[in-house]
C-alpha positions as CSV (number, residue, x, y, z in Angstrom):
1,X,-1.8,6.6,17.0
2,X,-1.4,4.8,20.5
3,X,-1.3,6.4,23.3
4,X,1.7,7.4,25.6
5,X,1.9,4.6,28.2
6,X,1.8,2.2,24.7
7,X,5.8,3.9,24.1
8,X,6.6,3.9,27.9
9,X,6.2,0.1,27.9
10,X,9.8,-2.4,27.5
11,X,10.3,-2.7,23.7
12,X,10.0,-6.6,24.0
13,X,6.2,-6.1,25.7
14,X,5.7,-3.2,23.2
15,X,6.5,-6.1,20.1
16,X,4.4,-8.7,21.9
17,X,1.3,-7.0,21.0
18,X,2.4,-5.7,17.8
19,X,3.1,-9.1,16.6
20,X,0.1,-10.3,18.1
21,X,-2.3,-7.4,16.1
22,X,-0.2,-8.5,13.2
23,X,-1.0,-11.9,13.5
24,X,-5.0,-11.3,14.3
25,X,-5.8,-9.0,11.2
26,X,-3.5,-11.0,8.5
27,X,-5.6,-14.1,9.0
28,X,-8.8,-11.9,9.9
29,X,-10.4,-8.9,8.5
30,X,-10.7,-5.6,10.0
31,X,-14.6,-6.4,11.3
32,X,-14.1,-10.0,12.4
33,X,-10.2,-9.5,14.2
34,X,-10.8,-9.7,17.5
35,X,-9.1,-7.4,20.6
36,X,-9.9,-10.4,23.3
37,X,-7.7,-12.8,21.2
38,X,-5.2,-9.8,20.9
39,X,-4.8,-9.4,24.4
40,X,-5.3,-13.0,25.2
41,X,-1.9,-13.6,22.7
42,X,-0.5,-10.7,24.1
43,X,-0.4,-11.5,28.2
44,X,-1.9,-8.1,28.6
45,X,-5.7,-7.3,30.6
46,X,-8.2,-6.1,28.2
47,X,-7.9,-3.2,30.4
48,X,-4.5,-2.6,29.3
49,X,-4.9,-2.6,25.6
50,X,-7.3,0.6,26.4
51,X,-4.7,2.8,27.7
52,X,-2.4,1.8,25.4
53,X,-5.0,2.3,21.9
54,X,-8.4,4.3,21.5
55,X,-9.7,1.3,19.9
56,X,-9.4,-1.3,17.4
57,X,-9.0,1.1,14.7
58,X,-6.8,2.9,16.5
59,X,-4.8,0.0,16.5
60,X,-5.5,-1.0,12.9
61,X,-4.5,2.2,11.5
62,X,-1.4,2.0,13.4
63,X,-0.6,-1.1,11.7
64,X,-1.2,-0.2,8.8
65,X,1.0,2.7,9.3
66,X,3.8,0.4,10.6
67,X,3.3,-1.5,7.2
68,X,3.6,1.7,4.9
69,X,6.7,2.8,6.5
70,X,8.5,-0.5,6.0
71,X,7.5,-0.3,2.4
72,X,8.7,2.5,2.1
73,X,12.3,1.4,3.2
74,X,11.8,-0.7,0.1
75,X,11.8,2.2,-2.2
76,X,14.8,3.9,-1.7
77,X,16.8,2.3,-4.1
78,X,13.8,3.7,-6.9
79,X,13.8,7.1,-5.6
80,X,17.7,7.4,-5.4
81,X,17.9,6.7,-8.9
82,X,15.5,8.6,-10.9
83,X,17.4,10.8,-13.0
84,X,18.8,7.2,-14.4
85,X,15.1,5.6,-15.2
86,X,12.4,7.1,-17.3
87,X,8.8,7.5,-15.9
88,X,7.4,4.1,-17.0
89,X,10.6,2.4,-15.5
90,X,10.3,4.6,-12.6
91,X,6.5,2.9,-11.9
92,X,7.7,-0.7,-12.7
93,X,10.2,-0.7,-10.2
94,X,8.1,0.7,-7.3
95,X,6.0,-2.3,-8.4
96,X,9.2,-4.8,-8.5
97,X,9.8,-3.2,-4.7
98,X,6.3,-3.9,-3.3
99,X,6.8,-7.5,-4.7
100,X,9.8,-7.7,-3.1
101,X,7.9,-5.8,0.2
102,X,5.3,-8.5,0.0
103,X,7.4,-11.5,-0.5
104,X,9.5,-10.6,3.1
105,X,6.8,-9.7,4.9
106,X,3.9,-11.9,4.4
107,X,1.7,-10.8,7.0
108,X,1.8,-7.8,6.3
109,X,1.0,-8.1,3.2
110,X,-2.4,-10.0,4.2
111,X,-2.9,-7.5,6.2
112,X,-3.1,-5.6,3.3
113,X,-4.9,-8.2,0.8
114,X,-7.3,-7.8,3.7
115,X,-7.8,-4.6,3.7
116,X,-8.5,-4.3,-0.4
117,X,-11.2,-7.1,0.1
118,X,-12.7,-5.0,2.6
119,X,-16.4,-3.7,1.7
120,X,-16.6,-1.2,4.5
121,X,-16.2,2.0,1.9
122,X,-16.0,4.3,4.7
123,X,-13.1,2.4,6.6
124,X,-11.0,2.5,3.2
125,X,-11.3,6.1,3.0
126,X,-10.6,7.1,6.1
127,X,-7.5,5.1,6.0
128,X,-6.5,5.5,2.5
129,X,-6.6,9.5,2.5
130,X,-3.4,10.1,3.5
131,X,-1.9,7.4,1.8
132,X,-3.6,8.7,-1.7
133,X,-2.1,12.4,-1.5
134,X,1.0,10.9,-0.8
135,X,0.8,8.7,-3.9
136,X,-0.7,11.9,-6.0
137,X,2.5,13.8,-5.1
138,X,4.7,11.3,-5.8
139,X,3.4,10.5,-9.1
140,X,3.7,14.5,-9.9
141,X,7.0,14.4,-9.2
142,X,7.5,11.5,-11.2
143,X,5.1,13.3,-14.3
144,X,7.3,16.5,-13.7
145,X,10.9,14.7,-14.0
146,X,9.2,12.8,-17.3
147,X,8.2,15.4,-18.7
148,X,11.5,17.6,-18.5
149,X,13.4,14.5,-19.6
150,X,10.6,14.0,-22.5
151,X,9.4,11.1,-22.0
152,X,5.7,12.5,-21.1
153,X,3.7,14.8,-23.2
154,X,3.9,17.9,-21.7
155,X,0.5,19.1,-22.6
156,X,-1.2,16.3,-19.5
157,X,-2.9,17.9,-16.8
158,X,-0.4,16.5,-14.4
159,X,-2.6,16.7,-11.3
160,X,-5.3,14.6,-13.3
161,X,-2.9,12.1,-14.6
162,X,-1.5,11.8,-11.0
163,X,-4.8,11.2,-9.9
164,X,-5.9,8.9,-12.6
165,X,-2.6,6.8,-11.9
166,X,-3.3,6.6,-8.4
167,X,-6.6,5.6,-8.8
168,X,-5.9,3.0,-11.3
169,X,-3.0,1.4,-9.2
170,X,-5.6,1.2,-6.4
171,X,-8.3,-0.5,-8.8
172,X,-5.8,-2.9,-10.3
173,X,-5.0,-4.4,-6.7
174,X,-8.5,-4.9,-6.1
175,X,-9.3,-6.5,-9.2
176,X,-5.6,-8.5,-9.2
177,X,-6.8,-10.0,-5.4
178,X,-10.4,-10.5,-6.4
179,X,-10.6,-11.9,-10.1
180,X,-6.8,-13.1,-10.8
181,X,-5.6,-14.4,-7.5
182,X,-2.1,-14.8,-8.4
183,X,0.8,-15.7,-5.9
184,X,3.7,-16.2,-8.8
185,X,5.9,-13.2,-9.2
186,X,6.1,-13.9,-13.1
187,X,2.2,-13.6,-12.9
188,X,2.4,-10.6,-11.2
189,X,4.4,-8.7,-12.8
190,X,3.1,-9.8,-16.5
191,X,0.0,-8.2,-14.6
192,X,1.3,-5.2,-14.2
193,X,3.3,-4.6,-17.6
194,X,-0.6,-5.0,-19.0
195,X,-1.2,-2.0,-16.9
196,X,1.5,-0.4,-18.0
197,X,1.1,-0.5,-21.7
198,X,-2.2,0.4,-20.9
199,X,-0.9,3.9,-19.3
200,X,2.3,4.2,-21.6
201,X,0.1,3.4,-25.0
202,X,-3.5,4.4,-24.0
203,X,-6.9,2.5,-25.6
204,X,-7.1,4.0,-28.6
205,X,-6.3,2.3,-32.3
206,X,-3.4,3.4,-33.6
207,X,-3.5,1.2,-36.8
208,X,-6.9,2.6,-37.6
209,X,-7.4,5.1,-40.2
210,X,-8.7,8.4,-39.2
């Protein structure tokens, strides 16, 4: 988080070098953005930027916490109406609102693409930890509600398939950036009902004979 002076400064200086980190690691990644063109963008000494941030990652990670909480924003209509969807509509319209999320806020959302392209393993988890228990309880929420309204077996391990959801969201987004490269919303979302029918439906053959 940044330091104290970073809130003491005039909201319009404070924005300057948010939007000027926002710009830096949308069109770079985390290793190549650099703080010199920050600041240079910014108007502020290199000097400054240190007592206002640890570090880069200090100020990457704030970022990216600026991002999640503006998705979030994007979910409220989902969460205020859960008793109305079942579980699997639940999850495709928290997919429908990060569409949305990514469609008004493009950098953001690079920042983001960035991030999943990312090889540094150990950056990911670090900054993914909090993010994935959050998801995990969600998703038990979501398992718990289905369940009681009987749309999900009731005999899941519910922290495993909360997990297993949350991992496989994560996956998919790699593998959508890396292998499918789609932009079209159609595309996108034809992506995830595959996933979907995937985790509604499972693997197995049900037209096969035991």
């Amino acid at each position: 988080m940044p330091k104290n002076t970073f809130f003491n400064l005039p909201e319009d200086k404070r924005e300057k070098i948010l939007d000027s980190a926002i710009d830096e690691f949308a069109k770079y990644s985390y290793h190549k953005a650099s703080i010199n063109r920050i600041v240079k963008k910014s108007g502020i000494a290199k000097g400054s930027f240190y007592q206002y941030f640890e570090d880069k990652k200090d100020l990457y990670k704030y970022i990216i916490d600026i991002s999640t909480q503006k998705k979030l924003k994007y979910l409220t209509y989902v969460m205020n109406n859960l008793n109305r969807l079942n579980f699997f509509q639940i999850v495709r319209e928290l997919y429908l609102a990060g569409i949305k999320f990514a469609k008004d806020n493009p950098k953001l959302s690079e920042i983001a693409n960035n991030f999943v392209r990312d090889t540094d393993s150990n950056l990911k988890d670090e900054i993914l930890e909090s993010g994935i228990k959050k998801s995990n309880n969600l998703f038990k929420q979501l398992l718990t509600q289905g369940i009681d309204n009987g749309d999900i077996d009731p005999n899941i391990d519910i922290d495993l398939v909360a997990y297993v959801i949350t991992s496989l969201s994560i996956s998919i987004s790699e593998y959508f950036i890396k292998e499918v490269k789609g932009e079209d919303e159609m595309e996108i979302m034809a992506f995830v009902d595959k996933m979907l029918y995937i985790i509604e439906n499972g693997i197995k053959n049900k037209n096969k004979g035991n």
